[in-house]
C-alpha positions in Angstrom: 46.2 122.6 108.3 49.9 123.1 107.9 50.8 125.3 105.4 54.1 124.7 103.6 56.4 127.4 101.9 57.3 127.3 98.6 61.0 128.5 99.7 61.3 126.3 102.5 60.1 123.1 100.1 62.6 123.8 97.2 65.5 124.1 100.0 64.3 120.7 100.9 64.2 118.9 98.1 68.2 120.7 97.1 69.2 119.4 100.4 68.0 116.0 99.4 69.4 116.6 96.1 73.0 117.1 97.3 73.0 114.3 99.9 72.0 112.2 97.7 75.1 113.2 94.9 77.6 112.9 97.8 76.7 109.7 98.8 76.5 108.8 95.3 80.3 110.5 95.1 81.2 108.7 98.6 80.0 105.2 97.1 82.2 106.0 93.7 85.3 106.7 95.0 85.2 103.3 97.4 83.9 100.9 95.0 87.4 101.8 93.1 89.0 102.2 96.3 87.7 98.3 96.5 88.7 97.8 93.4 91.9 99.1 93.5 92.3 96.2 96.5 91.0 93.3 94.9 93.0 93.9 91.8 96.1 94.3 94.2 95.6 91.1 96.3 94.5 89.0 93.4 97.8 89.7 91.8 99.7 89.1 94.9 98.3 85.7 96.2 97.5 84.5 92.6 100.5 85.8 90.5 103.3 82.7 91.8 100.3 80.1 91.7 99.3 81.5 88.1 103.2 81.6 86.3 103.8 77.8 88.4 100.7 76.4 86.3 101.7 78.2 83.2 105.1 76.2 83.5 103.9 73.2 85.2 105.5 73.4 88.5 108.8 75.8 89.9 111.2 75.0 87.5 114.0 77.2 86.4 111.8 78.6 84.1 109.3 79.8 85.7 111.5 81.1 88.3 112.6 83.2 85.7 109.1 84.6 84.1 108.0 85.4 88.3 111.1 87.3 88.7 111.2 89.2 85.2 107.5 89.9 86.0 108.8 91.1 89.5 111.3 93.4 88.3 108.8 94.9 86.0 106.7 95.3 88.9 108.6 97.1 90.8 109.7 99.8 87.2 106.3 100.4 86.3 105.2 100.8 89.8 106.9 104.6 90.5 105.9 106.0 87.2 102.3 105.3 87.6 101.9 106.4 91.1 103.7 109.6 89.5 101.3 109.8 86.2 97.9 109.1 88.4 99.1 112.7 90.6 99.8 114.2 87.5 96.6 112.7 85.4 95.2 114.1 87.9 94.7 117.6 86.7 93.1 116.4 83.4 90.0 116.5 82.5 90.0 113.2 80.8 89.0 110.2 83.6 89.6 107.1 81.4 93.7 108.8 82.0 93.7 108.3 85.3 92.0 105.4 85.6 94.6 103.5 83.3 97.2 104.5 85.5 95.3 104.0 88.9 94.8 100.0 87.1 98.3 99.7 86.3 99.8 101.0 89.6 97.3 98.6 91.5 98.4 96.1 89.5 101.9 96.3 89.6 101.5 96.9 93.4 100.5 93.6 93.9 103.5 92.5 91.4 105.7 93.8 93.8 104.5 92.3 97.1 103.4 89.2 95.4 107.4 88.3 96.9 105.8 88.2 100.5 103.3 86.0 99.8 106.0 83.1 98.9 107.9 83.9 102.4 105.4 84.5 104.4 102.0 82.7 106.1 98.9 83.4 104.8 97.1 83.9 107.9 99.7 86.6 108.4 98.7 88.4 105.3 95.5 87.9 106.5 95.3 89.5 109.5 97.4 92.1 108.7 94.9 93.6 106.0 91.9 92.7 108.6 93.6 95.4 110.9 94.3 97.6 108.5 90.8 97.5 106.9 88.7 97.7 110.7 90.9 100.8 111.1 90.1 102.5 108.1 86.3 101.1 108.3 86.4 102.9 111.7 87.2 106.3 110.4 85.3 105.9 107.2 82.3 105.2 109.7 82.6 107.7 111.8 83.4 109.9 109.2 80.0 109.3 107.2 77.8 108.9 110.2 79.0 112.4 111.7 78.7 113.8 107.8 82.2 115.0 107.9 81.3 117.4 111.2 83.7 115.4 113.5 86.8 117.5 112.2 90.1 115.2 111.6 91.6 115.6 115.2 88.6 113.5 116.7 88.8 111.3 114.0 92.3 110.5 114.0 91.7 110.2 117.8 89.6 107.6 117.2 91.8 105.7 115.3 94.8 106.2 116.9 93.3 104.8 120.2 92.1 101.7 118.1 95.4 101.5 116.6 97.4 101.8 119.7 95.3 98.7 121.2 96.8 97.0 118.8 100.1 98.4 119.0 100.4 97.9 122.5 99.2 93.8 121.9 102.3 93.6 119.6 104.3 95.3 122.2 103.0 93.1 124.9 104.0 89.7 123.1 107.3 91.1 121.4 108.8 93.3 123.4 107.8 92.0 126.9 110.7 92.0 129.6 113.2 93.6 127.3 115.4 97.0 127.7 114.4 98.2 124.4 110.6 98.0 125.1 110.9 102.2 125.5 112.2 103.1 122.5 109.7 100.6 120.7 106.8 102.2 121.9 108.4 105.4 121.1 108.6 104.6 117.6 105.8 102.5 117.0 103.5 105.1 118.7 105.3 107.9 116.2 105.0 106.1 113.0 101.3 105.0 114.3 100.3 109.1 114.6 101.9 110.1 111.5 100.2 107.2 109.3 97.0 107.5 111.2 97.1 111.1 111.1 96.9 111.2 106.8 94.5 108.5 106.7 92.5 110.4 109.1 92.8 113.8 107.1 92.3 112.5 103.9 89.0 110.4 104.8 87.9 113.6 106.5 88.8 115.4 103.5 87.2 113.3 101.6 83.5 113.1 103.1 83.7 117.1 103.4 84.5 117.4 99.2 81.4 115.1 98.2 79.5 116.9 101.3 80.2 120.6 99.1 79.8 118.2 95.7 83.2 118.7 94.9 82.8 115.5 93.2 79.9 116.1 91.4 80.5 115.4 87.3 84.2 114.6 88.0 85.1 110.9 88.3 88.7 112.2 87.6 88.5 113.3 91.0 86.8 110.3 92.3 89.3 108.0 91.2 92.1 110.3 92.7 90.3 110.3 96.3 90.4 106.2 96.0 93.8 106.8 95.0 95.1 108.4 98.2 92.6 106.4 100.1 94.8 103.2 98.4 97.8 104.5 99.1 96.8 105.0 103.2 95.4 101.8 103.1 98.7 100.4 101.4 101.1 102.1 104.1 99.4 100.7 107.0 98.8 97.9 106.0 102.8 97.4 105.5 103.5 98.7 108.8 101.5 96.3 110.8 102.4 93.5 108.2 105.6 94.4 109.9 104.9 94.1 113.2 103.3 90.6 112.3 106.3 89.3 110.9 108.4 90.7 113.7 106.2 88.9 116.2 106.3 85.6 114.0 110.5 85.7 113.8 110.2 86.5 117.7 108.1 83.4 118.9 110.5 81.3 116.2 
């Protein structure tokens, strides 16, 4: 007959405990990581669709209301990335999560201009690169419990992310003198975007790991927050390359 100790059970069931609050905390902070998203690209596919029915069509009028609403965009956009750092010290969660709604949604104000220059299928598989990249370290990240350390993480993504890379490379820069200094650059600004993505999943996993997170969805809002804004940098860099490799092959 095995015979348990009392110690040894109760250390058990406060391990179980505290996974169980950190994945709670991990699942938090990327449903309004997701949320942050979907509020974003709504806004930026549906914002010149939604102001064109409002005026019947793209008249000079509602030319005018896209663009007023643009140029709000782009002022309110600033301050609240400022005021959800800042709201960030309070105690109070329904703060920051005004300001993390408003800067999501004025976000998607201000690139709501790309989605009337550029292909959707560009869009497209811009954020699809973006997101396997982060769902690559978030994986790894969660499946290793945070024990990886950042360097193998961001090695991990930075090898997926220079597969892509070097495709771009491949059909843009093929033949050319310049190729060189493109990789150059491109595989700089790759390592230091990858490299705070990396670090602040990392980060992130290891906080709800020691329930940092535990009775503070002040501080679960701000990890989606810099999760958002990692997400968002990205995923204008290799929008960038897109475009780039669209003007190239026109």
């Amino acid at each position: 007959m095995e015979i348990y100790d009392e110690a040894q059970v109760k250390e058990t069931k406060i391990k179980n405990i505290t996974g169980l609050n950190s994945s709670l905390s991990l699942i938090k902070i990327y449903l309004w990581f997701a949320l942050g998203l979907l509020l974003t690209g709504a806004v930026a596919i549906g914002l010149p669709f939604l102001v064109e029915g409002i005026y019947g069509g793209i008249t000079e009028a509602s030319t005018n209301a896209y663009y007023t609403i643009l140029i709000v965009s782009l002022i309110v956009f600033l301050p609240t990335s400022l005021a959800v750092n800042f709201s960030s010290l309070s105690k109070h969660s329904g703060l920051i999560a005004t300001f993390y709604i408003l800067f999501a949604l004025s976000f998607g104000g201000v690139i709501s201009f790309f989605t009337l220059l550029l292909p959707t299928e560009t869009l497209f598989y811009a954020f699809l690169i973006t997101s396997a990249s982060f769902l690559l370290m978030g994986v790894l990240g969660y499946v290793t419990k945070g024990k990886i350390g950042a360097p193998i993480l961001f090695l991990c993504a930075f090898v997926f992310g220079l597969s892509i890379i070097s495709i771009f490379n491949l059909l843009l820069f093929n033949g050319s003198q310049y190729i060189m200094y493109y990789w150059i650059i491109s595989i700089a600004i790759l390592v230091i975007f990858l490299l705070i993505a990396a670090v602040d999943t990392n980060r992130i996993i290891r906080t709800a790991q020691n329930r940092g997170f535990d009775n503070s969805n002040t501080m679960v809002i701000y990890a989606a927050y810099c999760l958002y804004s990692d997400f968002m940098i990205i995923f204008y860099y290799v929008l960038r390359l897109l475009v780039m490799i669209g003007a190239n092959r026109n």
